[in-house]
C-alpha positions as CSV (number, residue, x, y, z in Angstrom):
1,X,-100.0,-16.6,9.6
2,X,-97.0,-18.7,9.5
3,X,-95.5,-17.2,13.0
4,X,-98.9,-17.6,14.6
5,X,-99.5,-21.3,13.5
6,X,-95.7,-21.9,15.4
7,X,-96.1,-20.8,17.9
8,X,-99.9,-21.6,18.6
9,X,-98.4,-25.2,18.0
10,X,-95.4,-24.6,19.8
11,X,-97.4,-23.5,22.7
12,X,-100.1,-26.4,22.5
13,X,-97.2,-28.8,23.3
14,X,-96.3,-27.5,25.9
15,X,-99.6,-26.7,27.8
16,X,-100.4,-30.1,27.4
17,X,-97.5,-31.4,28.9
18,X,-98.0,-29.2,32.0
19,X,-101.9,-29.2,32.3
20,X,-102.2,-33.0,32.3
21,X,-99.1,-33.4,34.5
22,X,-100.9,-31.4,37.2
23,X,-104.2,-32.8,36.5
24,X,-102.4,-36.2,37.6
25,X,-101.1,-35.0,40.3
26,X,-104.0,-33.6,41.7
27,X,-106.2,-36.6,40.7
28,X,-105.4,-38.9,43.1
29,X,-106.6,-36.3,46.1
30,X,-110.2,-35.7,43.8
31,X,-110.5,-39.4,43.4
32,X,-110.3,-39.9,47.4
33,X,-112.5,-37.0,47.9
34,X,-115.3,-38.6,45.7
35,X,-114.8,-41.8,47.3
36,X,-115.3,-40.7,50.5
37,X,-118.4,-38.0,49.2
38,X,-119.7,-39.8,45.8
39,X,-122.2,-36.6,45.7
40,X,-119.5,-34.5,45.3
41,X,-118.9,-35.9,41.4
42,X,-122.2,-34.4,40.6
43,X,-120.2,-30.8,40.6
44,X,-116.5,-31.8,40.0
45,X,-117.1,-34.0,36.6
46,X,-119.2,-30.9,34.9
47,X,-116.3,-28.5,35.9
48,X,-113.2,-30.9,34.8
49,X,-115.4,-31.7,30.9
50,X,-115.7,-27.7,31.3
51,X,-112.1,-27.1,32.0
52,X,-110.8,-29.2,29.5
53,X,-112.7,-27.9,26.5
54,X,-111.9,-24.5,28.0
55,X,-108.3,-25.7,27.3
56,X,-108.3,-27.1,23.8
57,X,-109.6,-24.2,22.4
58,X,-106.7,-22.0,23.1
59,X,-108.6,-18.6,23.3
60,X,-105.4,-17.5,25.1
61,X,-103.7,-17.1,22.0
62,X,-106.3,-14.9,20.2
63,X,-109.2,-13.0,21.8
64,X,-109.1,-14.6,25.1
65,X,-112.4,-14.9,26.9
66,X,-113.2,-12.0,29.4
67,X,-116.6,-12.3,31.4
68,X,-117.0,-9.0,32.6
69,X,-119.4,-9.8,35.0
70,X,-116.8,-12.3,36.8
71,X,-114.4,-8.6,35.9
72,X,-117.1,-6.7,38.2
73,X,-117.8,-9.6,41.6
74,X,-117.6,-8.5,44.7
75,X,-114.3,-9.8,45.9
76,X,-112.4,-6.8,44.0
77,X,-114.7,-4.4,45.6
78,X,-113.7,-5.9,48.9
79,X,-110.1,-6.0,47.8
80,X,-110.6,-2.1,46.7
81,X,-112.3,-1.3,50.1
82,X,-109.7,-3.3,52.4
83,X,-106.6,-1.2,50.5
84,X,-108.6,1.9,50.4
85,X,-108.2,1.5,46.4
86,X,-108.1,4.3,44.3
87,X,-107.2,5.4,41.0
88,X,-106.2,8.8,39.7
89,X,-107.0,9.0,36.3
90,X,-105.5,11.3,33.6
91,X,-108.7,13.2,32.2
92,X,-106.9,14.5,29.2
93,X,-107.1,10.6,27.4
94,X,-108.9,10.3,24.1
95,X,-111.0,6.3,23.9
96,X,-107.8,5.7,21.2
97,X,-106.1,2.2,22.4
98,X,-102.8,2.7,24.4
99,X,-100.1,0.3,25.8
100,X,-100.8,0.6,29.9
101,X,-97.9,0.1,31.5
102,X,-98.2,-0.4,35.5
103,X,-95.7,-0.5,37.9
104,X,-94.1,-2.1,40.0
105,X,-95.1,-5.2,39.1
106,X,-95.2,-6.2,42.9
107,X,-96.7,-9.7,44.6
108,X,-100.0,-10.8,43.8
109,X,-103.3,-8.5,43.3
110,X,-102.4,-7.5,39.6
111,X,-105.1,-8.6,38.2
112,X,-106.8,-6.8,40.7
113,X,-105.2,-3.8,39.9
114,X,-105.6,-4.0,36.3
115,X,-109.4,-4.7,36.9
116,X,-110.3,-1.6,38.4
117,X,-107.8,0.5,37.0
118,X,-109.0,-0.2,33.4
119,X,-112.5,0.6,34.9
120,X,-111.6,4.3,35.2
121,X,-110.1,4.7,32.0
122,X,-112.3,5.5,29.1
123,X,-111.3,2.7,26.8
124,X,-113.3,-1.0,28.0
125,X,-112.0,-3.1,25.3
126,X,-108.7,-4.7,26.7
127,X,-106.6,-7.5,27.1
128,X,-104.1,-7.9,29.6
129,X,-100.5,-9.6,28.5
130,X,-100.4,-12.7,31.3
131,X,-97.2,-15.4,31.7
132,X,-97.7,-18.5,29.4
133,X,-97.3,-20.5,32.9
134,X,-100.7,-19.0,34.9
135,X,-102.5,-20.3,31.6
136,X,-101.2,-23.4,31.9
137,X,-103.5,-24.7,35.4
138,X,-106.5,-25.5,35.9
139,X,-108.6,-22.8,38.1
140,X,-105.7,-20.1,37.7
141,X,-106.3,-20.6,34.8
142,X,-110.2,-19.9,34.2
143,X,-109.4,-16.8,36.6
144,X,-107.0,-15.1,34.2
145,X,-109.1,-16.0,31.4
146,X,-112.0,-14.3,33.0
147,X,-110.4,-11.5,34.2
148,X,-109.5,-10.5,30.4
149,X,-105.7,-12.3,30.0
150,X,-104.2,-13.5,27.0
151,X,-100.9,-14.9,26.3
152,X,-97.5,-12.8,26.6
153,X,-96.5,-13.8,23.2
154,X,-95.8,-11.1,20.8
155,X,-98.2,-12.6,18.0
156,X,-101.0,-12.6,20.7
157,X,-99.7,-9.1,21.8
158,X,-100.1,-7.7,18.0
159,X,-103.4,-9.7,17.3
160,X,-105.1,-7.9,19.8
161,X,-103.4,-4.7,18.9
162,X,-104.9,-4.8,15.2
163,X,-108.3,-5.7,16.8
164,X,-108.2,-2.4,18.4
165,X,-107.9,-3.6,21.8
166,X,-105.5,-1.4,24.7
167,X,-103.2,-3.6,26.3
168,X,-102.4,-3.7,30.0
169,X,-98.8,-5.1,30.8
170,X,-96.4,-5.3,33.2
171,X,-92.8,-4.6,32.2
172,X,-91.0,-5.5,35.0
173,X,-91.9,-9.6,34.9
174,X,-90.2,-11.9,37.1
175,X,-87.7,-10.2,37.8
176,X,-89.4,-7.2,38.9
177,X,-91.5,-9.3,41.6
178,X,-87.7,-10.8,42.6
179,X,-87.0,-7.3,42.8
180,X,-89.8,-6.3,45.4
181,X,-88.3,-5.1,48.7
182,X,-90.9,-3.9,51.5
183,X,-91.1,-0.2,51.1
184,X,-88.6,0.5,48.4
185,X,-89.4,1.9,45.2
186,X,-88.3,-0.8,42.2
187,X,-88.4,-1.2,38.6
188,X,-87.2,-3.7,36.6
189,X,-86.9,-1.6,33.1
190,X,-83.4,-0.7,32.5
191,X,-82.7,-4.1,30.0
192,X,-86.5,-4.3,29.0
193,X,-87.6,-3.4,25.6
194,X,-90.0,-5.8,24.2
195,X,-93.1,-3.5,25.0
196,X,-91.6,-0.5,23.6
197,X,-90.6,-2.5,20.3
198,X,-94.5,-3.5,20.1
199,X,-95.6,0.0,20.7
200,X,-93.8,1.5,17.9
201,X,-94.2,-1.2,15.8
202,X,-97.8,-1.0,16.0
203,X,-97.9,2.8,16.5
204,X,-99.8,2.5,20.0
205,X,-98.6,5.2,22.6
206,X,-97.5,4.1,25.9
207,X,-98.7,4.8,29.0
208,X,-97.3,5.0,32.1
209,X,-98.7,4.2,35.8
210,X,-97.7,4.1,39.1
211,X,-99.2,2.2,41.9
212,X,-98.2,3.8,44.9
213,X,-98.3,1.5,48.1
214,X,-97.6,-1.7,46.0
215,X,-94.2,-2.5,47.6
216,X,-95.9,-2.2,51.1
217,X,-98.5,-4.7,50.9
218,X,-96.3,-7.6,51.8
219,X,-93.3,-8.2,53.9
220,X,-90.7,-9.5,52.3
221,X,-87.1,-11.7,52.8
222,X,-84.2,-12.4,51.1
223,X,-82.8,-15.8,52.0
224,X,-81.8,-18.0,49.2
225,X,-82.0,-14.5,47.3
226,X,-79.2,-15.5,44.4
227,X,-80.5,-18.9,44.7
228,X,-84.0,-17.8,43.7
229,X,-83.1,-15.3,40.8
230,X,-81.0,-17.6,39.0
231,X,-83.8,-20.1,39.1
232,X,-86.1,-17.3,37.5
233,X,-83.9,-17.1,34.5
234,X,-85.4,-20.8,34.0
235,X,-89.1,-19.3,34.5
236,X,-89.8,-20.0,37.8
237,X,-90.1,-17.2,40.1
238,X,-90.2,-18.3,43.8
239,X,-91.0,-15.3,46.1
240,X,-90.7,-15.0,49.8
241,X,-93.3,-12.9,50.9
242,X,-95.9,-12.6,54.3
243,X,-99.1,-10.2,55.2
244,X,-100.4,-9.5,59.0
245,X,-99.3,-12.3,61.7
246,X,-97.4,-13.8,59.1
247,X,-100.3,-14.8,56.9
248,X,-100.5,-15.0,53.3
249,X,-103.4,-11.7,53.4
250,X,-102.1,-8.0,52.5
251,X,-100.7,-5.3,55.1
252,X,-103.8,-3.0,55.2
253,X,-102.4,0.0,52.7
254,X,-103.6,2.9,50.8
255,X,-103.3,1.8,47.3
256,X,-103.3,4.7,44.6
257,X,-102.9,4.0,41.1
258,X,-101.5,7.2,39.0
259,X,-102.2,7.1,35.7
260,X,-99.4,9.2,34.2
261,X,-99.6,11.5,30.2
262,X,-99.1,8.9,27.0
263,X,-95.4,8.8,25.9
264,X,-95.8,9.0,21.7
265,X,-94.1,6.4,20.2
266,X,-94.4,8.7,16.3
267,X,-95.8,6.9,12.9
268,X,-96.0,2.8,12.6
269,X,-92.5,0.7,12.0
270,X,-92.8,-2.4,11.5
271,X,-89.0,-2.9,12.0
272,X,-87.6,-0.1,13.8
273,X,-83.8,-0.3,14.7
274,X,-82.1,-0.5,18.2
275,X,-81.5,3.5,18.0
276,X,-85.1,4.2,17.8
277,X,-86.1,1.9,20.4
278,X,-83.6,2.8,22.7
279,X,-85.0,6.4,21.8
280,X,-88.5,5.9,23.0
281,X,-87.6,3.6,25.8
282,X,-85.2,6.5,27.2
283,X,-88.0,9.1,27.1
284,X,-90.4,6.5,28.7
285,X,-88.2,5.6,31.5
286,X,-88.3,9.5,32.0
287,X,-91.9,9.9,31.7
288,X,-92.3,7.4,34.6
289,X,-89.7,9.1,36.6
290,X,-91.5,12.6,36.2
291,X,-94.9,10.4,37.2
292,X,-93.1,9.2,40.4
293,X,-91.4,12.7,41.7
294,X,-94.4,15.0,40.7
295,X,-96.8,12.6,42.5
296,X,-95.2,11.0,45.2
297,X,-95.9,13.3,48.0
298,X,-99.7,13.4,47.8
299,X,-99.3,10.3,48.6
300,X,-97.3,10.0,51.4
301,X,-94.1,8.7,50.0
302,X,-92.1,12.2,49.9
303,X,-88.8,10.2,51.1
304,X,-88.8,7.7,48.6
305,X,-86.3,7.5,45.6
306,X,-87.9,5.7,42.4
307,X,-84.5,2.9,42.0
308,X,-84.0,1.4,38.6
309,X,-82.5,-1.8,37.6
């Protein structure tokens, strides 16, 4: 009770020093809007009340607040149909909550990813593990909320755990999506083993996924490339990406999310040592590889090598 009063105080701080800084920033711009179209206060002040009470309740840090109907709108089906979306689930899963780890992290469209991913697995009640700095704006947000994110933290992470609750995350972070090179295979995983701690400590198996066709959704560059991965160590990440004719849209792809066989992580530890960790993280890392070779050529990526970092 003590850890989660920290850092649910910890992280109050700071939200409030970032949501109100960007609030002033963009308040100026509202102000001139309404000025110039006084109607237009009729919607905005109901939304900005609704925001901020939104805000003060922290639901990030606990249960979050999903809507699945906002989970099941039409601009993920449009996202799944322009892809050609598709997810290959693993028919041998019990309902029994698991850690889903997908990779690679990629550019944006995770939660996209996540959304109709988790609708063919047979579990529904989920949380996915979001950075503490997309909860910190206003509209981003509401969307991550309502998609079904919660905070990163590792109280959060174990609070939903007890509840019951799978969790979706995404290993590779920052750096993975630093990482993301247009048509090469990446993983950041090689120094990462927060989630596999969490799994054993709570006793949740892991499992793997693939999306296959992530990498090629965006072009991609590498000026300023040391530049930018030295700033992410601050927790900024700043990448250059570019769709069709240079916009900010998708290359049309074939996205196929694998859903790979749980990795068992053995009985509960609440503090298992480096040895054991390293243990289960080794024989995940090889789980995903076996999910990448065995699967790669239905897919159309027969040449590619699975690279990790």
């Amino acid at each position: 009770m003590k850890n989660l009063l920290t850092v649910f105080t910890v992280h109050c701080a700071h939200c409030y020093i970032l949501y109100f800084a960007n609030f002033a920033t963009t308040f100026p711009l509202t102000a001139y809007v309404a000025f110039l179209y006084p109607t237009i206060l009729f919607f905005i002040l109901p939304v900005i009340a609704w925001s901020v009470a939104q805000f003060l309740q922290h639901p990030e840090l606990t249960d979050g607040a999903p809507r699945p109907s906002f989970q099941r709108n039409k601009l993920y089906a449009m996202w799944s149909s322009y892809l050609s979306a598709s997810v290959v689930p693993n028919l041998s899963l019990g309902t029994s909550p698991f850690i889903v780890a997908i990779h690679p992290h990629g550019l944006p469209l995770w939660p996209h990813w996540a959304n109709f991913l988790l609708g063919s697995l047979p579990f529904k009640d989920f949380r996915i593990l979001a950075d503490s700095s997309m909860l910190r704006f206003p509209l981003l947000r509401e969307t991550c909320l309502f998609v079904g994110c919660v905070d990163y933290g590792r109280t959060t992470a174990a609070y939903n755990l007890k509840k019951g609750r799978s969790l979706v995350v995404f290993p590779g972070g920052h750096k993975e999506v630093m990482l993301t090179r247009y048509q090469r295979e990446r993983v950041n995983l090689l120094k990462v083993f927060g989630f596999v701690k969490l799994a054993i400590q709570s006793g949740t198996p892991l499992l793997p996924c693939y999306a296959f066709g992530a990498v090629d959704m965006f072009s991609t560059s590498d000026f300023l490339y040391e530049l930018r991965m030295t700033v992410v160590r601050m927790g900024i990440c700043v990448p250059f990406f570019w769709g069709p004719m240079g916009l900010m849209g998708p290359h049309k792809v074939r996205l196929t999310v694998v859903v790979g066989d749980p990795v068992d992580v053995g009985e509960l530890r609440e503090s298992p040592s480096r040895t054991e960790v390293a243990e289960v993280h080794a024989r995940y890392c090889d789980a995903l590889q076996v999910l990448f070779d065995t699967r790669k050529g239905e897919y159309g990526y027969g040449d590619r090598t699975l690279e990790f970092y």
